[in-house]
C-alpha positions as CSV (number, residue, x, y, z in Angstrom):
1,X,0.0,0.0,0.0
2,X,1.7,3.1,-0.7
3,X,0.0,6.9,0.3
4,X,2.5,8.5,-1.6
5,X,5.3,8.0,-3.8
6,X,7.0,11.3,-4.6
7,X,8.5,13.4,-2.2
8,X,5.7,15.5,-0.8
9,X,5.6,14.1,2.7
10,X,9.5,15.0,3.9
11,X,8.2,15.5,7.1
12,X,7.1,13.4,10.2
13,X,4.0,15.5,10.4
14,X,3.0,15.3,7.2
15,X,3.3,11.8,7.1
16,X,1.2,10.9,10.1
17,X,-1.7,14.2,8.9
18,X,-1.6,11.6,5.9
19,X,-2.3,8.8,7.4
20,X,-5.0,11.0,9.8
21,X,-6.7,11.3,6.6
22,X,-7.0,8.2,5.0
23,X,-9.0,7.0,8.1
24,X,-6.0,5.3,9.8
25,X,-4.9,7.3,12.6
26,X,-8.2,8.2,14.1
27,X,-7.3,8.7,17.8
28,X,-5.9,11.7,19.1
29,X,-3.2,9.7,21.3
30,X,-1.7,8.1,18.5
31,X,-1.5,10.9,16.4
32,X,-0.2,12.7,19.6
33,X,2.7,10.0,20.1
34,X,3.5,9.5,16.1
35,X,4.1,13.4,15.5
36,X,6.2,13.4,18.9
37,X,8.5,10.3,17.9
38,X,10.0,11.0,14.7
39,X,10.4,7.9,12.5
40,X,13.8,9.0,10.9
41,X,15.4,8.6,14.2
42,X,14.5,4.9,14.1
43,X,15.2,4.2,10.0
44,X,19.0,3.3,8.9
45,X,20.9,6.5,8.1
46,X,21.4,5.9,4.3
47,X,17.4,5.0,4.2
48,X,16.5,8.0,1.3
49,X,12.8,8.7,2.6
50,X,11.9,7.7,5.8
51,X,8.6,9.0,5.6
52,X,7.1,6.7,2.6
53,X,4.3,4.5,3.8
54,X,6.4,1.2,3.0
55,X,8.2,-1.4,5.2
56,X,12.1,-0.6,4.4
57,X,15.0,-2.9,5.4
58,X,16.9,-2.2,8.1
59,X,19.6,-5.2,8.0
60,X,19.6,-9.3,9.7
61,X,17.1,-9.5,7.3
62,X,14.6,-7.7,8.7
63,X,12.3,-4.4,8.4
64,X,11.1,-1.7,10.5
65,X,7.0,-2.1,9.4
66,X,5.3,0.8,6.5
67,X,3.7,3.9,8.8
68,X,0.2,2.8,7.9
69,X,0.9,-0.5,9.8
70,X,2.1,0.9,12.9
71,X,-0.7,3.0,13.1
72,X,-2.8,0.2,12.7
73,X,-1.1,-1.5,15.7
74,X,-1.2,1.7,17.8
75,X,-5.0,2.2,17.1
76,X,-5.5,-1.5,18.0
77,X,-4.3,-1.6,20.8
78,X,-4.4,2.2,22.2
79,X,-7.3,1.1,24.9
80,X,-4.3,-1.3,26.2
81,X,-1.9,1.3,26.0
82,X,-3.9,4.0,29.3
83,X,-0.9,5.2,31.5
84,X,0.3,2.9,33.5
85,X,-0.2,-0.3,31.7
86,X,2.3,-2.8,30.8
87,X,3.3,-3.9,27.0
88,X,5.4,-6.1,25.8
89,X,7.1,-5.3,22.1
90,X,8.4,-8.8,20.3
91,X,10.8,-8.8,17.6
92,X,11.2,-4.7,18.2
93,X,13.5,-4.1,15.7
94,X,14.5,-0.3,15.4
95,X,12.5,0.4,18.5
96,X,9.9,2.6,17.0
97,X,6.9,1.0,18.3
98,X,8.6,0.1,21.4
99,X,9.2,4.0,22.0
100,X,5.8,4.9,20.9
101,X,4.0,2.2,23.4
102,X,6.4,3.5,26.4
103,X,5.4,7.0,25.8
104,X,1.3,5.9,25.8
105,X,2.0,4.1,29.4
106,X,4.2,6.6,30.5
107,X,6.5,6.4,33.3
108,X,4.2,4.6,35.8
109,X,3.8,1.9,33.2
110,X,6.2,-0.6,32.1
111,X,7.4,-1.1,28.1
112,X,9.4,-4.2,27.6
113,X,10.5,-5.0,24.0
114,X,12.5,-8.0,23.3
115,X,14.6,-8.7,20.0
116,X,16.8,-11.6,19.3
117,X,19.3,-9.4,16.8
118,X,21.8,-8.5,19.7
119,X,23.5,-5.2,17.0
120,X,19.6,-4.6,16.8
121,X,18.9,-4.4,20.4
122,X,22.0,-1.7,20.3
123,X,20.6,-0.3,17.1
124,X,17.2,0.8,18.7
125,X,18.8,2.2,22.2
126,X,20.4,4.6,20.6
127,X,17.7,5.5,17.8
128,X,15.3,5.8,21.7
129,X,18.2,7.4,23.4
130,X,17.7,10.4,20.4
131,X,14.1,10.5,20.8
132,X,11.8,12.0,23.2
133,X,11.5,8.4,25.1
134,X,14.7,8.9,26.2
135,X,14.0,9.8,29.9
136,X,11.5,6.8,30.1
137,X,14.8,4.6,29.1
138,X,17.0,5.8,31.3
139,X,14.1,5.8,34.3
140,X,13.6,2.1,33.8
141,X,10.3,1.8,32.8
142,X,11.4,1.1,28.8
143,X,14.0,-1.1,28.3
144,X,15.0,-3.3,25.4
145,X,16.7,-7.0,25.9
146,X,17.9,-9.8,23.7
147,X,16.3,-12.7,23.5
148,X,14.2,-15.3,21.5
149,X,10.7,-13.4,21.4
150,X,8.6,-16.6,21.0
151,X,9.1,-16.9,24.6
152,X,8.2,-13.3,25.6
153,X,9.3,-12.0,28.7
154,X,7.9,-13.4,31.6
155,X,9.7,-11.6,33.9
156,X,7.9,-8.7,33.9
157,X,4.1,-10.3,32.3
158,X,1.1,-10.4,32.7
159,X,0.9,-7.6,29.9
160,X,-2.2,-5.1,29.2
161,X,-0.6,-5.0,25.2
162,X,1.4,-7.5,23.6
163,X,2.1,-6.4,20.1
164,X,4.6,-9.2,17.7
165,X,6.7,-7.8,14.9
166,X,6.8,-11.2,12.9
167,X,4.6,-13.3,11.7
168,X,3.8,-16.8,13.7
169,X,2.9,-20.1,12.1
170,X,0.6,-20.0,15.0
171,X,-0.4,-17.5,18.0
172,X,2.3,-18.6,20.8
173,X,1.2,-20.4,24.1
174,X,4.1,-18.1,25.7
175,X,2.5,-14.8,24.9
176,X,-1.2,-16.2,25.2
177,X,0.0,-17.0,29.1
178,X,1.6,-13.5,29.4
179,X,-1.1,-11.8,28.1
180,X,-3.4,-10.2,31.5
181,X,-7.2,-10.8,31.3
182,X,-8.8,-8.6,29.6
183,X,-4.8,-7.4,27.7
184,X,-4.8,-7.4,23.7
185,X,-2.6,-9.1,21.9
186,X,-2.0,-8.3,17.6
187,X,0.0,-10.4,15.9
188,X,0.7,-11.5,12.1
189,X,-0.5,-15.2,11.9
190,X,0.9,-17.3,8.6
191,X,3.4,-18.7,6.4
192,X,3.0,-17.6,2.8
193,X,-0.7,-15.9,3.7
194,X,-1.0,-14.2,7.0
195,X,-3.9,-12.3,9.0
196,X,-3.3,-9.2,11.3
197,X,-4.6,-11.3,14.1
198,X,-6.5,-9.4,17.2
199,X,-6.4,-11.6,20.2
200,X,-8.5,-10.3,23.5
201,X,-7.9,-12.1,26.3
202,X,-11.8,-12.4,27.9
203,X,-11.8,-11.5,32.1
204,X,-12.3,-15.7,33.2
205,X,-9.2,-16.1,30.7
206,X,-10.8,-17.5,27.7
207,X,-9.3,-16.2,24.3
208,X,-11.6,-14.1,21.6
209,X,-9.3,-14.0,18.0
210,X,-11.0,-11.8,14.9
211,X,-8.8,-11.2,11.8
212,X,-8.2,-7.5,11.0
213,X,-6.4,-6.9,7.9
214,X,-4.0,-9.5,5.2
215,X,0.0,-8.7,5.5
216,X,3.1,-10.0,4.7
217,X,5.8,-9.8,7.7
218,X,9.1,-11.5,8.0
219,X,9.1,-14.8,9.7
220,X,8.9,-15.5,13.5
221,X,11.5,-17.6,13.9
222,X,15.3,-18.2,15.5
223,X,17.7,-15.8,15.3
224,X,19.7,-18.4,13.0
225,X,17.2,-19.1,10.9
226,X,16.8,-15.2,10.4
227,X,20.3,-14.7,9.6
228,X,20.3,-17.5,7.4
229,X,17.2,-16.9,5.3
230,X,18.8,-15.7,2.3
């Protein structure tokens, strides 16, 4: 899906006013947090645009996700995302949505992202460390680890927001038991054809799954099958 493909929207305002008015950004919190974190900071440095609505490659073959998807994420699970609540990021990559959930909680809540890509983990502390969720890094209540995100981080669950980066062959028993009743969990479910997959978890702890949109992410998987996929 591309918005735009010349180079009209230079500018991280522009880019999330267009997705504002092609219905995708509809709430004003996550147009609040997408104008305040600037998606260049998060994009490699020789990436030309970082502003097109397309997933771009940011190395270990993976990608940091188009704009139009990460609003979509946001807007799913911005109910999940009230200050104070806890989220867990898998497969956070460049740290943009990490950074964007931790500055919905706030610093009474708790952002966790976990990425198996150890130069990755590096990579998106010091995009976060140039953004405005700097001070909710170095308070604690963000922080970014590396590890094999199939398994979440339990340490810190249950989660109000669990958002995956990857797709699954299959929604993970791991994140379905870190997941808090009544939480949200979206995740990309599928091997060559994949559903955005919205999971509620139901308050006696049963599971509710609807499919939101079709995508195409990279694979859930090891981190040496990643490195190895091509």
């Amino acid at each position: 899906m591309e918005l735009w493909t010349s180079g009209s929207s230079d500018k991280n305002k522009v880019m999330v006013e267009q997705l504002e008015r092609y219905g995708i950004v509809q709430s004003k919190r996550v147009k609040e947090v997408m104008e305040a974190i600037d998606r260049a900071l998060f994009v490699p440095a020789e990436t030309r645009s970082p502003y097109y609505d397309s997933p771009m490659p940011i190395g270990y073959n993976a990608t940091i996700s188009a704009p139009h998807m990460h609003a979509t994420c946001l807007e799913l699970l911005e109910k999940n995302l009230q200050p104070g609540m806890r989220a867990l990021d898998v497969g956070s990559g460049t740290g943009y949505l990490t950074a964007c959930f931790a500055m919905m909680v706030g610093p009474q809540g708790c952002v966790v992202g976990v990425e198996h890509i150890p130069e990755l983990v590096s990579f998106s502390i010091d995009n976060i460390k140039k953004s405005v969720a700097e001070p909710l890094l170095n308070g604690g209540s963000l922080s970014i680890h590396a590890t094999d995100g199939r398994q979440g981080w339990p340490e810190l669950a249950p989660y109000d927001a669990i958002h995956v980066g990857a797709a699954a062959p299959e929604i993970p028993q791991s994140l379905l038991d870190q997941l808090k009743p009544g939480g949200r969990m979206v995740i990309p479910v599928g091997t060559v054809f994949q559903e955005l997959k919205v999971v509620d978890k139901n308050p006696d702890g049963s599971i509710s799954v609807k499919d939101e949109t079709s995508v195409r992410y990279v694979p859930l998987t090891s981190k040496a099958a990643q490195l190895n996929a091509y």
